[in-house]
PyMOL Python script that loads the backbone (N, CA, C, O; Angstrom):
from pymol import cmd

cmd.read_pdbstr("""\
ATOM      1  N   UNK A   1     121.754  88.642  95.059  1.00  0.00           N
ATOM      2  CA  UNK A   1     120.817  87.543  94.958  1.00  0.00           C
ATOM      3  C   UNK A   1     121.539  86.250  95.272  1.00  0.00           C
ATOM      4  O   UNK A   1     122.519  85.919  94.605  1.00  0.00           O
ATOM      5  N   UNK A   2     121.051  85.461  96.337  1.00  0.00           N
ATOM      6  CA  UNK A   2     121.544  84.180  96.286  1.00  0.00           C
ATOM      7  C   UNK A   2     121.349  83.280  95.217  1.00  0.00           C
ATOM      8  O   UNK A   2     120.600  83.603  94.295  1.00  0.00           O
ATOM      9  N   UNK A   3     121.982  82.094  95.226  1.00  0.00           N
ATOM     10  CA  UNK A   3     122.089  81.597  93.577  1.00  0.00           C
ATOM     11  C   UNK A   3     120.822  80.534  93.367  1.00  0.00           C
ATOM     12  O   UNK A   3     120.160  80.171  92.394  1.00  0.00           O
ATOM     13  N   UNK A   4     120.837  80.198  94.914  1.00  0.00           N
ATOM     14  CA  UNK A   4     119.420  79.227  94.812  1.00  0.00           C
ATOM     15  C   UNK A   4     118.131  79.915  95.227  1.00  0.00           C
ATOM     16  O   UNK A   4     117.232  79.125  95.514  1.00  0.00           O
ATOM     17  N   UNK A   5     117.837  81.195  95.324  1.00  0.00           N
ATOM     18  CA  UNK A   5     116.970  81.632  95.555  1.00  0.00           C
ATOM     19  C   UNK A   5     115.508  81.615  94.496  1.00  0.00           C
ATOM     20  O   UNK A   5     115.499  81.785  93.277  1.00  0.00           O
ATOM     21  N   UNK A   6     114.514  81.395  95.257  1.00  0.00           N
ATOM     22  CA  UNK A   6     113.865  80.958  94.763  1.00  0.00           C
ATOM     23  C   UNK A   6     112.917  81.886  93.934  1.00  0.00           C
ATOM     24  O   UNK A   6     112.394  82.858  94.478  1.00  0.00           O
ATOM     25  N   UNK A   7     112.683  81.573  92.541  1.00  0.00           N
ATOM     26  CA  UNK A   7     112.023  82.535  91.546  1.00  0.00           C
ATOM     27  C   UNK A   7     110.361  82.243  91.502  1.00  0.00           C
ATOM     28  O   UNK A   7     109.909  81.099  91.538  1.00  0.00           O
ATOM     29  N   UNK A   8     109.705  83.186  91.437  1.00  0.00           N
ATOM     30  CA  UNK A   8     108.377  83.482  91.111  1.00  0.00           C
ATOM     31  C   UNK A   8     108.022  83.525  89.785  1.00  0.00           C
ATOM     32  O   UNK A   8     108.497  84.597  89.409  1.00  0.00           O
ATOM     33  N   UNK A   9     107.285  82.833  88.525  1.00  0.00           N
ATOM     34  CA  UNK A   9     106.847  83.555  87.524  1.00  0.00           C
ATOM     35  C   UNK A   9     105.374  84.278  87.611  1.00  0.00           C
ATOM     36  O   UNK A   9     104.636  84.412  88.588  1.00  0.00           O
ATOM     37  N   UNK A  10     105.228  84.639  86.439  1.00  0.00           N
ATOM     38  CA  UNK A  10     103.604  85.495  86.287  1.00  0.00           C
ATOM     39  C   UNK A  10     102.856  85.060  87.085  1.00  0.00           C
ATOM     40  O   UNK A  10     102.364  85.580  88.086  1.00  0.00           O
ATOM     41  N   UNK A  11     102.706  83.670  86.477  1.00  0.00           N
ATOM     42  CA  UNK A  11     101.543  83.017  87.217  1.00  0.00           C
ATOM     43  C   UNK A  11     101.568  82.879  88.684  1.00  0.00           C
ATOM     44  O   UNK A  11     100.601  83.104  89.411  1.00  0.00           O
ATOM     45  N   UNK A  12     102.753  82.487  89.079  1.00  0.00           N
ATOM     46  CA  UNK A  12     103.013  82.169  90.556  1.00  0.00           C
ATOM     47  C   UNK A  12     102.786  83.713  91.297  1.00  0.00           C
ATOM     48  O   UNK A  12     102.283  83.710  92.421  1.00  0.00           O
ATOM     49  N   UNK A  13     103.056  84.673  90.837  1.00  0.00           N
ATOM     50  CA  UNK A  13     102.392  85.981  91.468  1.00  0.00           C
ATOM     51  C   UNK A  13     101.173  85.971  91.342  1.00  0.00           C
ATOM     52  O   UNK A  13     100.655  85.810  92.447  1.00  0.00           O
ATOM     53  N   UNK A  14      99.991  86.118  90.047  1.00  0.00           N
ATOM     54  CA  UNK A  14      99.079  86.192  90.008  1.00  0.00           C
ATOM     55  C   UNK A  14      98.106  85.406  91.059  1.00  0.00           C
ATOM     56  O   UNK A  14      97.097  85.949  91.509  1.00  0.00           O
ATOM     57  N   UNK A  15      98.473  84.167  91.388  1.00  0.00           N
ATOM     58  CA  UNK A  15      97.981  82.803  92.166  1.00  0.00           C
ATOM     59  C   UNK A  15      98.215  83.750  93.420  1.00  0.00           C
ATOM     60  O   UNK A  15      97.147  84.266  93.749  1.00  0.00           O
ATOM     61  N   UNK A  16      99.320  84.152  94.252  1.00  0.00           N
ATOM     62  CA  UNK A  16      99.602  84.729  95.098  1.00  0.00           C
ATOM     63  C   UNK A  16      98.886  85.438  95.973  1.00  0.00           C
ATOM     64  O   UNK A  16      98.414  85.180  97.080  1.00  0.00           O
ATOM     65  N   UNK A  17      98.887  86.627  95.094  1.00  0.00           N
ATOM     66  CA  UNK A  17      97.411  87.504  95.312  1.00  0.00           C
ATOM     67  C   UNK A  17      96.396  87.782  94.669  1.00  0.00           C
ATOM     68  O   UNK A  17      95.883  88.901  94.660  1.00  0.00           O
ATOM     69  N   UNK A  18      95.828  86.430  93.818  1.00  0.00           N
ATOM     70  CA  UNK A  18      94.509  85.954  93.526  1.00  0.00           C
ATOM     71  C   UNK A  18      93.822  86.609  92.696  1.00  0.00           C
ATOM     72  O   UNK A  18      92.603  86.586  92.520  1.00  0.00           O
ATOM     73  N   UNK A  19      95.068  87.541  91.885  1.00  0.00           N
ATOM     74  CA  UNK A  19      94.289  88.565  90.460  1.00  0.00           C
ATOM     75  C   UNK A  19      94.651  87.951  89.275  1.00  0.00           C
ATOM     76  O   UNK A  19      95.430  87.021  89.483  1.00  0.00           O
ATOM     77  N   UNK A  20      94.310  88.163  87.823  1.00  0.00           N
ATOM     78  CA  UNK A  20      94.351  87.724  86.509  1.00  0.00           C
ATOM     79  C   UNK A  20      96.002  87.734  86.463  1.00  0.00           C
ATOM     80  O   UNK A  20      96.663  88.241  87.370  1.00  0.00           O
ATOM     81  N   UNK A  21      96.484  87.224  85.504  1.00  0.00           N
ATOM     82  CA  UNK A  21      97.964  87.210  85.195  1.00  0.00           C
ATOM     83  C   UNK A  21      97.572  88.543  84.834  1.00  0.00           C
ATOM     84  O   UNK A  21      98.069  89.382  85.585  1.00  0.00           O
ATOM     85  N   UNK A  22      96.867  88.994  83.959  1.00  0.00           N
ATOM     86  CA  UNK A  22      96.592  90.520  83.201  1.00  0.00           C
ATOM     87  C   UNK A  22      96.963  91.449  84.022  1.00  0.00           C
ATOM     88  O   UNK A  22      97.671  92.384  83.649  1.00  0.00           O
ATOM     89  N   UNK A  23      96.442  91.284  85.506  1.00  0.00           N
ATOM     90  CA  UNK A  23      97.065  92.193  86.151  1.00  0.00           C
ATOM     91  C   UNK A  23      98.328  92.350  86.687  1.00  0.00           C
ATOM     92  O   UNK A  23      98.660  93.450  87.130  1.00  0.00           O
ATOM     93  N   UNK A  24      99.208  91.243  86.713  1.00  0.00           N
ATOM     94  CA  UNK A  24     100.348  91.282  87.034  1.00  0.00           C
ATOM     95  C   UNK A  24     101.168  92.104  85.654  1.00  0.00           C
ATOM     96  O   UNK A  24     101.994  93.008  85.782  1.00  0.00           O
ATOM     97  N   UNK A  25     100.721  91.557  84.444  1.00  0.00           N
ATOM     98  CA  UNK A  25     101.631  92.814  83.271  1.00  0.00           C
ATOM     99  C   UNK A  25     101.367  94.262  83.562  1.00  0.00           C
ATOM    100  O   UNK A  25     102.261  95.104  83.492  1.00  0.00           O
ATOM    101  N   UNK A  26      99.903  94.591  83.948  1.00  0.00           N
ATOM    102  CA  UNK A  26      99.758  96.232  83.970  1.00  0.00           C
ATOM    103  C   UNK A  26     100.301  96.583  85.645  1.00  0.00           C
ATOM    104  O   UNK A  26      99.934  97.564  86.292  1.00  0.00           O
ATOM    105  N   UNK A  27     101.144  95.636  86.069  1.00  0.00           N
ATOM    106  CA  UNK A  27     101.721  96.061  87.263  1.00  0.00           C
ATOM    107  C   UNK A  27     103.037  96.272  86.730  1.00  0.00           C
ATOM    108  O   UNK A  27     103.636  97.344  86.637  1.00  0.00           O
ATOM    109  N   UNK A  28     103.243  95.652  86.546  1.00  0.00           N
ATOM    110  CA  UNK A  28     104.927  95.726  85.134  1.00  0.00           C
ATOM    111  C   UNK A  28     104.827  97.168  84.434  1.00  0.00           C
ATOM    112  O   UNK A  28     105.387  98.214  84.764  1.00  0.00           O
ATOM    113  N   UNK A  29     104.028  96.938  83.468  1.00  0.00           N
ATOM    114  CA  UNK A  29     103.806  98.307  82.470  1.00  0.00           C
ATOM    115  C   UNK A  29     104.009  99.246  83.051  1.00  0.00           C
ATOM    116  O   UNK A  29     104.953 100.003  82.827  1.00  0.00           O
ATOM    117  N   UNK A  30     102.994  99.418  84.092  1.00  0.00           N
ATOM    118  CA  UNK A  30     103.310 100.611  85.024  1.00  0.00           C
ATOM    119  C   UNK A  30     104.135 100.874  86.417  1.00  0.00           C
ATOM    120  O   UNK A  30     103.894 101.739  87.259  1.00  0.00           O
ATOM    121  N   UNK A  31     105.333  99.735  86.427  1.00  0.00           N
ATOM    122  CA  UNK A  31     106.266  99.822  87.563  1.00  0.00           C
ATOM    123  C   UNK A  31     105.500  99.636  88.636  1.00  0.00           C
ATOM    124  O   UNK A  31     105.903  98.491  88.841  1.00  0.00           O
ATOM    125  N   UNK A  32     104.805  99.793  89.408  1.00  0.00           N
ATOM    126  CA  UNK A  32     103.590  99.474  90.620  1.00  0.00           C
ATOM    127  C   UNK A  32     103.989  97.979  91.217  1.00  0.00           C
ATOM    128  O   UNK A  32     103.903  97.930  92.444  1.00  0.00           O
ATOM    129  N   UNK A  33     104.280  97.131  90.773  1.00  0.00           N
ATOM    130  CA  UNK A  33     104.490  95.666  91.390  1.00  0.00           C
ATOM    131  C   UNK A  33     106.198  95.788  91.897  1.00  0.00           C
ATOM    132  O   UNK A  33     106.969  96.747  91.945  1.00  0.00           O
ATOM    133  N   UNK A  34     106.346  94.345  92.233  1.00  0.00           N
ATOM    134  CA  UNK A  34     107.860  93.956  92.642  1.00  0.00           C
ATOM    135  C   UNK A  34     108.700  94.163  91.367  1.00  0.00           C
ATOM    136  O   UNK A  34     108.294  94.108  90.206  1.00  0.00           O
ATOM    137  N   UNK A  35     110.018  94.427  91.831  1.00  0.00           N
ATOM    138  CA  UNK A  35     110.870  94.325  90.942  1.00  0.00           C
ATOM    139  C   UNK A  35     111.319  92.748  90.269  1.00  0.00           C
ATOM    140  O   UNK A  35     111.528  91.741  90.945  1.00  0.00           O
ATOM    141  N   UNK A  36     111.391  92.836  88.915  1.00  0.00           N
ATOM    142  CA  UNK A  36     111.461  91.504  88.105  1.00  0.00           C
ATOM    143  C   UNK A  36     112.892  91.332  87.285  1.00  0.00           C
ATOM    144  O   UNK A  36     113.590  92.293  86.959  1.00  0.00           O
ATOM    145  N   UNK A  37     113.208  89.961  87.009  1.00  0.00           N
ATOM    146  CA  UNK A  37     113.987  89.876  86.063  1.00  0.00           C
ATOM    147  C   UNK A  37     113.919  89.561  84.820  1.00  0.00           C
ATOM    148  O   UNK A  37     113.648  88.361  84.772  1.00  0.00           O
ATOM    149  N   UNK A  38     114.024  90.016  83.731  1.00  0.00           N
ATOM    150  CA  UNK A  38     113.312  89.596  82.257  1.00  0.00           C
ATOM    151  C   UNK A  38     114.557  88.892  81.647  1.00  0.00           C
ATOM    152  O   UNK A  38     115.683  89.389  81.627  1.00  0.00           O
ATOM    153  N   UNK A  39     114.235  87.740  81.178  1.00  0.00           N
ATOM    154  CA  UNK A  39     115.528  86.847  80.299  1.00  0.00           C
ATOM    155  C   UNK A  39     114.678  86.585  78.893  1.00  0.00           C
ATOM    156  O   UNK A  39     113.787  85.746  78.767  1.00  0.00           O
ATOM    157  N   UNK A  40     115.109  87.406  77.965  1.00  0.00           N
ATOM    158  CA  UNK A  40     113.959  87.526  76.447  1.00  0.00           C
ATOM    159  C   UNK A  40     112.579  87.601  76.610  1.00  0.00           C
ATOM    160  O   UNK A  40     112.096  88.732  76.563  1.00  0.00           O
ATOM    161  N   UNK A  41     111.754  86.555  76.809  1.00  0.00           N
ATOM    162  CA  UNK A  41     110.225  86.954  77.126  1.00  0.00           C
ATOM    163  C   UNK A  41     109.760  86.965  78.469  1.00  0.00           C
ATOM    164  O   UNK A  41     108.798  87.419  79.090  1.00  0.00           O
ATOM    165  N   UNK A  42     110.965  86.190  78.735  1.00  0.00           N
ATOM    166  CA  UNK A  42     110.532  85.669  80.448  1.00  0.00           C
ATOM    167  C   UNK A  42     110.350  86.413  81.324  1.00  0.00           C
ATOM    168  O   UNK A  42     111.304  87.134  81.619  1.00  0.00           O
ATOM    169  N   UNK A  43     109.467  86.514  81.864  1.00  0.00           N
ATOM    170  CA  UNK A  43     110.180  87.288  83.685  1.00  0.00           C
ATOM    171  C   UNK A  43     110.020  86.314  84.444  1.00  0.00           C
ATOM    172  O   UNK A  43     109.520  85.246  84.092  1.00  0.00           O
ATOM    173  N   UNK A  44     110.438  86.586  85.589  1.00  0.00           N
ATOM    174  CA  UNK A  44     110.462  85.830  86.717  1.00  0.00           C
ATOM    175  C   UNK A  44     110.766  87.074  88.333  1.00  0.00           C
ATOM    176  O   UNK A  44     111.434  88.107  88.365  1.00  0.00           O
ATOM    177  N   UNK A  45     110.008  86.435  89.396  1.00  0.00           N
ATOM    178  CA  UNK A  45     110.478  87.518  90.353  1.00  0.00           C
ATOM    179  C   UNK A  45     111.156  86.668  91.338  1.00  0.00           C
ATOM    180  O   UNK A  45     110.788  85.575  91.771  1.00  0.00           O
ATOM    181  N   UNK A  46     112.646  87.631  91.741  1.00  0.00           N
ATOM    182  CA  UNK A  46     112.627  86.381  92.703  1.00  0.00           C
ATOM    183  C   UNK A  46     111.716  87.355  94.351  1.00  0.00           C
ATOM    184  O   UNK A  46     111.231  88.475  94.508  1.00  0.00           O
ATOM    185  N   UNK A  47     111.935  85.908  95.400  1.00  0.00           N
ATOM    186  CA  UNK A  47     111.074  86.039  96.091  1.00  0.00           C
ATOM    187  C   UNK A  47     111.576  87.209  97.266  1.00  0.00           C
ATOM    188  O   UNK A  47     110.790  87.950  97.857  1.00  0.00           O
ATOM    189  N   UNK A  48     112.517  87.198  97.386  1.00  0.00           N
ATOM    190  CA  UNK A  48     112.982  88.492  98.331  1.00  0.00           C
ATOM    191  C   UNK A  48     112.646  89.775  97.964  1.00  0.00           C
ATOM    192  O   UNK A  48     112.478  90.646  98.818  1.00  0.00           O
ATOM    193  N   UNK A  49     112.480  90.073  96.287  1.00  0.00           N
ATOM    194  CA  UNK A  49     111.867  91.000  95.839  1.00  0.00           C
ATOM    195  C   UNK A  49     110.520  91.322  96.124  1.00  0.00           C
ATOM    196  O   UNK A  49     110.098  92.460  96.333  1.00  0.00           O
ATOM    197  N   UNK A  50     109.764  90.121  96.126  1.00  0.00           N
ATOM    198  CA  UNK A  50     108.280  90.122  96.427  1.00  0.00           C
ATOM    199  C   UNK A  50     108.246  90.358  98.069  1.00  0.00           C
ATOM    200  O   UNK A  50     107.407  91.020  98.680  1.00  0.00           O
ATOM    201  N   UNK A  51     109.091  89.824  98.481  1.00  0.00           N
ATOM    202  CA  UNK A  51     108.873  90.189 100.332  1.00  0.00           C
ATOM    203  C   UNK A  51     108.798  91.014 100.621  1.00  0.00           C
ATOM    204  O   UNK A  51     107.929  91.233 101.465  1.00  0.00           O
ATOM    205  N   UNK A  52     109.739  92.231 100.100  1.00  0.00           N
ATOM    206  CA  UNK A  52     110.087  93.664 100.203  1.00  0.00           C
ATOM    207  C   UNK A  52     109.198  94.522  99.544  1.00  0.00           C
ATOM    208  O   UNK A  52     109.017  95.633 100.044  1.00  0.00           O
ATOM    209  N   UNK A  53     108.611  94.216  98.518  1.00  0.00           N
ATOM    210  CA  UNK A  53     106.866  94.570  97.770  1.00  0.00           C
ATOM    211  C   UNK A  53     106.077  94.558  98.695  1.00  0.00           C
ATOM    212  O   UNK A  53     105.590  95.609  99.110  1.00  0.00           O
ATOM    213  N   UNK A  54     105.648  92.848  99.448  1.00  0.00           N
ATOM    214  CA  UNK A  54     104.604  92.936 100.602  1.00  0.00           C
ATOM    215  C   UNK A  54     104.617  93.924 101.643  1.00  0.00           C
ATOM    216  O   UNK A  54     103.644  94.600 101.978  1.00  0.00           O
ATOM    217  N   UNK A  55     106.090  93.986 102.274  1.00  0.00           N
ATOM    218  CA  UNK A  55     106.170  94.755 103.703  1.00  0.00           C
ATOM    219  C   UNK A  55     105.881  96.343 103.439  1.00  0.00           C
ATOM    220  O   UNK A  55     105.362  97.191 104.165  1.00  0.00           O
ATOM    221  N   UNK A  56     106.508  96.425 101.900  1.00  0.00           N
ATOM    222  CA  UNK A  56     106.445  98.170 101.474  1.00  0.00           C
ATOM    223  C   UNK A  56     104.987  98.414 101.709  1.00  0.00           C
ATOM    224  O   UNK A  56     104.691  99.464 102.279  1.00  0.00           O
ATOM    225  N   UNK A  57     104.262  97.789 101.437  1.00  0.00           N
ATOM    226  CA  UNK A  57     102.619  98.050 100.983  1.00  0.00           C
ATOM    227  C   UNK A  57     101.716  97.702 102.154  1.00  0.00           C
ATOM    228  O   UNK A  57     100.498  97.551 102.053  1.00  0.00           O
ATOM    229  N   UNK A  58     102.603  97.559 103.568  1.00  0.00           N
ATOM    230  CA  UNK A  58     101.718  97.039 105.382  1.00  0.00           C
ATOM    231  C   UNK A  58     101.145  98.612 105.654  1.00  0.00           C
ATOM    232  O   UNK A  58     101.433  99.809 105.673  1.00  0.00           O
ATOM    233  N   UNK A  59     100.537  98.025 105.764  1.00  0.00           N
ATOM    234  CA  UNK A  59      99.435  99.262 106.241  1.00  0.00           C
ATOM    235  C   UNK A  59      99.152  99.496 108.173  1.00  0.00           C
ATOM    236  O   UNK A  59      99.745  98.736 108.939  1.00  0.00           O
ATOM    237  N   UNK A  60      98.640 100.099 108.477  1.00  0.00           N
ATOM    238  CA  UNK A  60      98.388  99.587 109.746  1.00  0.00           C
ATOM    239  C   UNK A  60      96.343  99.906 109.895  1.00  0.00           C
ATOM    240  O   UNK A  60      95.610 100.620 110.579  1.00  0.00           O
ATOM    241  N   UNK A  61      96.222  99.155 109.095  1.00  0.00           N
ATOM    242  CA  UNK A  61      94.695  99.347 109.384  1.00  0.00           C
ATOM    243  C   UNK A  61      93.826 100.574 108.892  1.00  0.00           C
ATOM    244  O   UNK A  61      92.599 100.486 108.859  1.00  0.00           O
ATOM    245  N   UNK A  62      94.479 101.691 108.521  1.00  0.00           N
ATOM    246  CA  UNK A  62      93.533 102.905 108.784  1.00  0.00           C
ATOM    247  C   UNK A  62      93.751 103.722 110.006  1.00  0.00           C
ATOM    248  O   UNK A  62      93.161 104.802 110.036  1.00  0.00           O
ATOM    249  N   UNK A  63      94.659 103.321 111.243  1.00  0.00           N
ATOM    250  CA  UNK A  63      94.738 104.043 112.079  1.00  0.00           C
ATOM    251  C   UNK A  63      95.821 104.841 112.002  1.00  0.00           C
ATOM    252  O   UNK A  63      96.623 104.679 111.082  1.00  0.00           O
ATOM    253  N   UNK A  64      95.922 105.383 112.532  1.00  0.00           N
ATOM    254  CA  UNK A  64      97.352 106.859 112.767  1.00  0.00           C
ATOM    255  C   UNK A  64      98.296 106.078 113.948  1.00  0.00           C
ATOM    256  O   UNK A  64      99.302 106.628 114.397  1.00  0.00           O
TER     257      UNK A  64
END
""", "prot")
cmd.dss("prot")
cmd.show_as("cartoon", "prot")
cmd.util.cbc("prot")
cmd.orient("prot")
């Protein structure tokens, strides 16, 4: 991780892709989202994590 890289919290994911914070924990709970860093209550994602979330999850439309 670079040192200035830039961190995501809950909210800043949730805003992201435009679902409840609620859903960002039951993405947690159940491993399904980006990988996070927890510091006592906190999480935070950083954003290279989330990049590598987006590209994992490219689809190509439905076609073969």
């Amino acid at each position: 991780m670079q040192e200035d890289e830039p961190l995501l919290t809950i909210e800043d994911l949730a805003k992201r892709y435009r679902v409840t914070v609620g859903a960002v924990y039951v993405w947690n709970s159940k491993k399904t989202g980006p990988r996070y860093l927890r510091a006592g209550r906190r999480v935070h994602y950083r954003l290279s994590d989330v990049l590598t979330w987006e590209t994992q999850r490219l689809t190509s439309g439905g076609k073969s």
